[in-house]
C-alpha positions as CSV (number, residue, x, y, z in Angstrom):
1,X,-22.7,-125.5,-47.6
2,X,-20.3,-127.7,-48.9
3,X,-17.5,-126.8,-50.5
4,X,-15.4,-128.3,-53.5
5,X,-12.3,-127.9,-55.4
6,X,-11.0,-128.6,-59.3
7,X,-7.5,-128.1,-59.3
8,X,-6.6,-127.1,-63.3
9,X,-8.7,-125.3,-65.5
10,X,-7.9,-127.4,-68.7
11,X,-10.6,-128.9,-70.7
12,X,-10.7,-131.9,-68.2
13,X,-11.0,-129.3,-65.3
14,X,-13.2,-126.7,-66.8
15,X,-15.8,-129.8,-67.8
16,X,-15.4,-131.2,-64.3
17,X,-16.5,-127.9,-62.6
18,X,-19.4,-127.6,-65.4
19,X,-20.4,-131.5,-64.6
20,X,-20.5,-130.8,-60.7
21,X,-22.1,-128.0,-61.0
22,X,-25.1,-129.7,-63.1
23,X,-25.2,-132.8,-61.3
24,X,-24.3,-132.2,-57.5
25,X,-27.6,-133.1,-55.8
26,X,-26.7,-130.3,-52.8
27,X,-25.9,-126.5,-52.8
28,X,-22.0,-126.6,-53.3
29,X,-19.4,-123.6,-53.2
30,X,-17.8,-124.3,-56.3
31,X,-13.8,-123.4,-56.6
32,X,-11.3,-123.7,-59.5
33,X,-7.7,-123.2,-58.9
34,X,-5.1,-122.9,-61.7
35,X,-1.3,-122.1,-61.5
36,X,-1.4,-120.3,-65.0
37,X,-2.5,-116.8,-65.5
38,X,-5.5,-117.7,-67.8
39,X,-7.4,-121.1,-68.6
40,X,-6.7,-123.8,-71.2
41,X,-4.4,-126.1,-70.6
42,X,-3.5,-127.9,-73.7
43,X,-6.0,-125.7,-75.4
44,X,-4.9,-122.4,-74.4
45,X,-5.6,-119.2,-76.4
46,X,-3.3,-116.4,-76.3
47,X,-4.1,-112.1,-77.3
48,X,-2.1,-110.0,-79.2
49,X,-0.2,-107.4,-77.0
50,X,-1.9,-104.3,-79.1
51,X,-4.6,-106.2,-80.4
52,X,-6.9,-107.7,-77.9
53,X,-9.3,-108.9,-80.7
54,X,-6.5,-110.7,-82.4
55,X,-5.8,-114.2,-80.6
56,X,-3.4,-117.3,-81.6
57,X,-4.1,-120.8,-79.7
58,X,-0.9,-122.4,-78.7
59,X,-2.6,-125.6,-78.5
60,X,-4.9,-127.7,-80.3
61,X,-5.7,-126.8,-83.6
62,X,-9.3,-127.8,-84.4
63,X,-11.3,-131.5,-82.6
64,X,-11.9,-134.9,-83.9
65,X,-15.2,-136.5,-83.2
66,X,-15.0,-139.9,-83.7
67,X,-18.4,-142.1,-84.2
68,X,-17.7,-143.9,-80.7
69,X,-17.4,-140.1,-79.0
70,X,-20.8,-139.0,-80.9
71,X,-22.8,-141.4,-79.9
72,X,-21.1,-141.1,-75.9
73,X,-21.2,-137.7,-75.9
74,X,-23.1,-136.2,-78.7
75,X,-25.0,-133.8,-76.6
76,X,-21.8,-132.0,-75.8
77,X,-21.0,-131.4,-79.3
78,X,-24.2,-130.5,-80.0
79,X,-24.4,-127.9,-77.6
80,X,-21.2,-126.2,-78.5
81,X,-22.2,-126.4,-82.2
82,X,-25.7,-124.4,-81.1
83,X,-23.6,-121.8,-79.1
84,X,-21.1,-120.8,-81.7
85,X,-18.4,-122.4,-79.7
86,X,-17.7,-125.0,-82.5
87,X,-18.1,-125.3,-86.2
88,X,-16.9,-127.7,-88.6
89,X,-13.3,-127.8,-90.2
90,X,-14.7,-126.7,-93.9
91,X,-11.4,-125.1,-95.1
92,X,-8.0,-127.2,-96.5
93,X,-5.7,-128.9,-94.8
94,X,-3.1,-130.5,-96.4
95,X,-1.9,-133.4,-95.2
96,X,-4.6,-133.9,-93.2
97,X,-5.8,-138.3,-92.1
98,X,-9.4,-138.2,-91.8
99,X,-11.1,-141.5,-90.7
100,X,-14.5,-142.8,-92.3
101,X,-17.1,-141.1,-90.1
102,X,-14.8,-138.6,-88.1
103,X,-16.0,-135.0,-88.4
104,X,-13.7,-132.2,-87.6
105,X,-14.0,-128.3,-85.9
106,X,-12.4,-125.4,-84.9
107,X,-13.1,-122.7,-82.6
108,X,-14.3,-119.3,-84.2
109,X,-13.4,-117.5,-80.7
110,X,-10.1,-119.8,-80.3
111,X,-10.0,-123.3,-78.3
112,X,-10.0,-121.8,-74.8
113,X,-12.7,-120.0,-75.2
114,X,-14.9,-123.9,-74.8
115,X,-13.0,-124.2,-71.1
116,X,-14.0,-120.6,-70.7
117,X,-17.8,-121.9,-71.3
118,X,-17.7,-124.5,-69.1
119,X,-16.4,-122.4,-66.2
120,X,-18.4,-119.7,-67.0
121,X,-21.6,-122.4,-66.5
122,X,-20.1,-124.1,-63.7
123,X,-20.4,-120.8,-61.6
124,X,-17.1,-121.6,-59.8
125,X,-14.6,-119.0,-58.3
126,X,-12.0,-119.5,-60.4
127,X,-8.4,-117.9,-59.0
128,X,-5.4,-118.0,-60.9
129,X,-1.8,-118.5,-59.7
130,X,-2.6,-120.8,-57.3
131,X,0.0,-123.7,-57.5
132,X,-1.1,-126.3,-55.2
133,X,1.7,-127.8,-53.2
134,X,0.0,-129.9,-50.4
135,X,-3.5,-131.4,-49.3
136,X,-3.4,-132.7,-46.0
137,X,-6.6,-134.1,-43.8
138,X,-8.0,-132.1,-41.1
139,X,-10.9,-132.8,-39.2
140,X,-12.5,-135.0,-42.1
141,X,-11.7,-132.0,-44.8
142,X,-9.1,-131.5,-46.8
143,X,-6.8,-128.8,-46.1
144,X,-5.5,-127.5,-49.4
145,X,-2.3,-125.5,-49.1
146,X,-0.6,-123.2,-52.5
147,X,2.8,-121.8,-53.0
148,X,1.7,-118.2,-51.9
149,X,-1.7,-117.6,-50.0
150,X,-3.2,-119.2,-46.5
151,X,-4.6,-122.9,-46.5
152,X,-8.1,-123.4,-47.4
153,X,-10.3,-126.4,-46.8
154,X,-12.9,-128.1,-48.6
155,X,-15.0,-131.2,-48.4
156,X,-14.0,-132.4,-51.9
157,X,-11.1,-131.9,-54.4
158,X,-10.7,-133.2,-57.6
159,X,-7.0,-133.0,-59.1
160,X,-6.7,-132.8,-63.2
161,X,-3.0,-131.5,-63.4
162,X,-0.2,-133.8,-65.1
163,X,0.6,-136.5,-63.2
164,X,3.7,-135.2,-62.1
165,X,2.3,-132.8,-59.9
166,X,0.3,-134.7,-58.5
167,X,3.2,-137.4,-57.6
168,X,4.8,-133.8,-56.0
169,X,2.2,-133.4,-53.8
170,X,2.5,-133.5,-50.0
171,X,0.8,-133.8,-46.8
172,X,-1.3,-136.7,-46.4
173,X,-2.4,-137.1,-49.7
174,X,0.5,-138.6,-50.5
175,X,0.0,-141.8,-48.8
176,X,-3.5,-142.1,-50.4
177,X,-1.9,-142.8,-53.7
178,X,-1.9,-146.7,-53.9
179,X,1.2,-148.2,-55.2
180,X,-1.0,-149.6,-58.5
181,X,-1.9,-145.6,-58.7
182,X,1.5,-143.9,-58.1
183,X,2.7,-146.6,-61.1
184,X,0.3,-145.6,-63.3
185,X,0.7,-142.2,-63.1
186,X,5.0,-142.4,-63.1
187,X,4.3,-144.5,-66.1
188,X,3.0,-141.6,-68.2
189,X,5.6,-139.9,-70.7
190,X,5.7,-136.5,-71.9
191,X,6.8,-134.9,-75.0
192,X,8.0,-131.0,-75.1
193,X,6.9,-128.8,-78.4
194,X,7.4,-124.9,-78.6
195,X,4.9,-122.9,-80.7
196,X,5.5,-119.6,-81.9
197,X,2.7,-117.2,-83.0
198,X,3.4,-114.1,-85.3
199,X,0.6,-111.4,-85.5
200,X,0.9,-109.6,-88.4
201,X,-0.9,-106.4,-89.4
202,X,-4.4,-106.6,-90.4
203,X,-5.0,-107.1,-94.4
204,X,-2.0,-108.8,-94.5
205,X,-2.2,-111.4,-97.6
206,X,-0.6,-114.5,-97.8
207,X,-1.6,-116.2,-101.0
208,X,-1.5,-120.0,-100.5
209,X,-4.3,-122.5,-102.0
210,X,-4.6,-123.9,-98.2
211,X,-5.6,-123.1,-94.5
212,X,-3.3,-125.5,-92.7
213,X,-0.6,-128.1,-93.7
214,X,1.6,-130.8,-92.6
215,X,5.1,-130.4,-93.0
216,X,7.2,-133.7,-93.7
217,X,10.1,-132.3,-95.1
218,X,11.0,-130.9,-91.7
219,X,12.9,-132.7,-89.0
220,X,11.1,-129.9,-86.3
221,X,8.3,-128.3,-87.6
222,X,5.2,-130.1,-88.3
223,X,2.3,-128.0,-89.0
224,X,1.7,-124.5,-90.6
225,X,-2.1,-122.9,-90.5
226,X,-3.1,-119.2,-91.7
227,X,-6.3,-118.9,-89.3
228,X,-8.5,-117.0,-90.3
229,X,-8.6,-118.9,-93.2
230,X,-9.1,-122.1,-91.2
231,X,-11.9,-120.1,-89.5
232,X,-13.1,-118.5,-92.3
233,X,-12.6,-115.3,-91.4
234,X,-11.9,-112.8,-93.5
235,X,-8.9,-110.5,-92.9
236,X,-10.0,-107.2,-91.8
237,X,-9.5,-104.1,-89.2
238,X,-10.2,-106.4,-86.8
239,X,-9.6,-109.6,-87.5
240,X,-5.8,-110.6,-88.4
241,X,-4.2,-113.4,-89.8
242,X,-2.6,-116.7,-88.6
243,X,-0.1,-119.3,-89.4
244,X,1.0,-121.9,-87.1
245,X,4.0,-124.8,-86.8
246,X,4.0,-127.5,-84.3
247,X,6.3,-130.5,-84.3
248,X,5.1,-133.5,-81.9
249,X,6.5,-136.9,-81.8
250,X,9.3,-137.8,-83.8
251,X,7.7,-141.1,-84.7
252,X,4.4,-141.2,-86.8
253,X,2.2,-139.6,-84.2
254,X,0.9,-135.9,-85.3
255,X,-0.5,-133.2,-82.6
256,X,-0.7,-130.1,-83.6
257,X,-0.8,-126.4,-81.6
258,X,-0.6,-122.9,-83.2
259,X,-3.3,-120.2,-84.4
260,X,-6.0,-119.4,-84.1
261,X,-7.8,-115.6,-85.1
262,X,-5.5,-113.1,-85.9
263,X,-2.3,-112.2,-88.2
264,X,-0.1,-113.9,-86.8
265,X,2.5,-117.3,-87.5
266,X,2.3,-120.1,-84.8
267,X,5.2,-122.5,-84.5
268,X,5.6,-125.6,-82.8
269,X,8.7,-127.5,-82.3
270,X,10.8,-130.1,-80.5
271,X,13.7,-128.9,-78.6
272,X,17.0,-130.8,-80.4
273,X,18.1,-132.7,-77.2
274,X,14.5,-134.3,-76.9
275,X,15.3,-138.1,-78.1
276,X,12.3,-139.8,-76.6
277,X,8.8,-137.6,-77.2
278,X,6.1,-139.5,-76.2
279,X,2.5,-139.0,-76.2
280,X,0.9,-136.6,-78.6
281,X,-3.1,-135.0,-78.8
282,X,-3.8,-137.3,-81.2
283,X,-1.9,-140.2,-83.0
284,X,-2.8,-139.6,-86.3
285,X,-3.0,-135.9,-88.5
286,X,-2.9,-133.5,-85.6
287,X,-6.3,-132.7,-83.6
288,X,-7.8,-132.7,-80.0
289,X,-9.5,-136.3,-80.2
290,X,-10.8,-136.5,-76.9
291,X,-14.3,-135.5,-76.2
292,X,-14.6,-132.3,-74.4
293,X,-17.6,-134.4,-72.5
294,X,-15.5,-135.9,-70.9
295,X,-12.9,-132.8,-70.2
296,X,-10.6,-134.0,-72.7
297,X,-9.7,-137.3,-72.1
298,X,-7.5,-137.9,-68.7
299,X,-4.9,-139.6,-70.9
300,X,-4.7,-136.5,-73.3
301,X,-4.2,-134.0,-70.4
302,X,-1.8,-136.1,-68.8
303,X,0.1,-135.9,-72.1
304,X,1.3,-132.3,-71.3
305,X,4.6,-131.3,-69.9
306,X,5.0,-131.3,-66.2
307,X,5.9,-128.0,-66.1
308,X,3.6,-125.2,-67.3
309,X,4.3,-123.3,-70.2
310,X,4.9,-120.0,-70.4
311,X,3.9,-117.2,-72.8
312,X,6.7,-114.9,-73.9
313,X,5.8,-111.9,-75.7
314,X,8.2,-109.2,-77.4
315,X,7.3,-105.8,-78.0
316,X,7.9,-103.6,-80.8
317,X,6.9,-103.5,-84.6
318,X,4.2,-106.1,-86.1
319,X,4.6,-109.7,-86.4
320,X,4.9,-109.7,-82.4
321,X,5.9,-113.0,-81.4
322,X,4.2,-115.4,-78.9
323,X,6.6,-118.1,-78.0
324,X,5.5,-120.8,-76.1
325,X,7.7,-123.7,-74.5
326,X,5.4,-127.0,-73.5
């Protein structure tokens, strides 16, 4: 049996495996390896520490549908709409550009949980803390080598990682990368944004006539959202409340990261020293454009930092913060 490898369990990679899986015309052994400890990418979900049930997305914020992307890729939307996985973006959002026949949602179970379908219905092995490092050629198959662990080979791998580490990679791939290739992918900038998620306790009310809004009167922060009132969720035992920041370009470009279920504050920022951001989720009010058909748009997953984020979380007394750098 043949066997193949995504490399990143973003949207792009999660999609990828789902897509092989469908559409491979042979039995394959499917395999995704990501160097994070849990899937998303640029759409990543994070738990509270003491409550499980109470989860802040450090990424995107709620999905654009444009009316090219529904006709190209309607059936994905559809699909996710039919599972729960989406629903439309009913409450307000200040600030907010919406485009003549653009539809927005958000994710009721939090953004990664849609990469967490796709994986789920790709039936790949998916393994996590696996940093590729090297992909060399051996005996027609690709020997795949990570930071910690044994080599492994496969007949086909598929990278979706940010461009950088793919330009890090050794072994023979390296010279596979045609010089037209390698200057494409050095070309791609990157822009560095830290969100901050506070969970607060559960009835916790914070008596604003919106869901989400823009900030302009801030040089860093960007974007503020209470989620479960983006979600419509009400505030209960179980389910606390959200509010997210996020700061992307310092030109007109808006992306936006931060909450999702929970009581809890997400801020996103860009460090001081960053003069040059480039490359946001979207270029106008702050959502995940790209179509997940299509694993989220290459360009849009390139747009993350080359280094991985990480999640810090503090203990102690409620809000608990989530910080993340990326």
């Amino acid at each position: 049996m043949a066997r193949a490898l995504v490399v990143g369990a973003g949207l792009t990679g999660g999609v990828c495996a789902a897509l092989l899986g469908r559409e491979t015309p042979r039995p394959a052994h499917l395999t995704v390896w990501e160097e994070a400890a849990a899937p998303g990418g640029r759409m990543c979900t994070a738990c509270s520490p003491h409550a499980p049930g109470s989860t802040v997305d450090l990424g995107a914020q709620y999905i654009t549908r444009s009316p090219q992307r529904a006709g190209l890729h309607g059936r994905f939307y559809d699909e996710l709409l039919a599972l729960g996985l989406l629903k439309p973006l009913t409450s307000p959002i200040e600030g907010m550009v919406v485009k003549e026949g653009e539809c927005n949602f958000v994710a009721p179970q939090g953004v990664s949980s849609i990469i967490k379908h796709y994986l789920k219905e790709s039936g790949a092995d998916v393994c996590f803390g696996h940093r590729v490092t090297r992909v060399d050629l051996r005996d027609d198959r690709w020997e795949v080598s990570t930071e910690t662990g044994h080599p492994e080979r496969f007949d086909l791998v598929v990278f979706t990682m940010p461009a950088p580490r793919i330009l890090q990679l050794q072994g023979d791939v390296a010279n596979l990368i045609s010089e037209c290739q390698r200057r494409q992918l050095e070309s791609v900038s990157y822009s560095s944004r830290y969100a901050l998620g506070l969970f607060y306790e559960a009835g916790t009310k914070i008596d604003v006539p919106w869901a989400g809004q823009y900030i302009t009167s801030n040089p860093c922060i960007r974007f503020i959202s209470i989620d479960n009132k983006k979600r419509n969720i009400e505030a209960n035992a179980d389910v606390h409340r959200y509010m997210s920041t996020c700061r992307p370009r310092i030109n007109k470009s808006r992306t936006k990261r931060g909450a999702d279920t929970g009581s809890c504050l997400c801020a996103i920022a860009v460090p001081r020293k960053l003069t040059r951001p480039m490359g946001s989720v979207d270029d106008r009010a702050g959502s995940l454009s790209s179509c997940p058909s299509r694993g989220g748009q290459p360009a849009s997953l390139l747009h993350r930092p080359p280094a991985h984020p990480g999640v810090l979380r503090t203990r102690g007394a409620w809000p608990e913060p989530i910080l993340r750098d990326g």
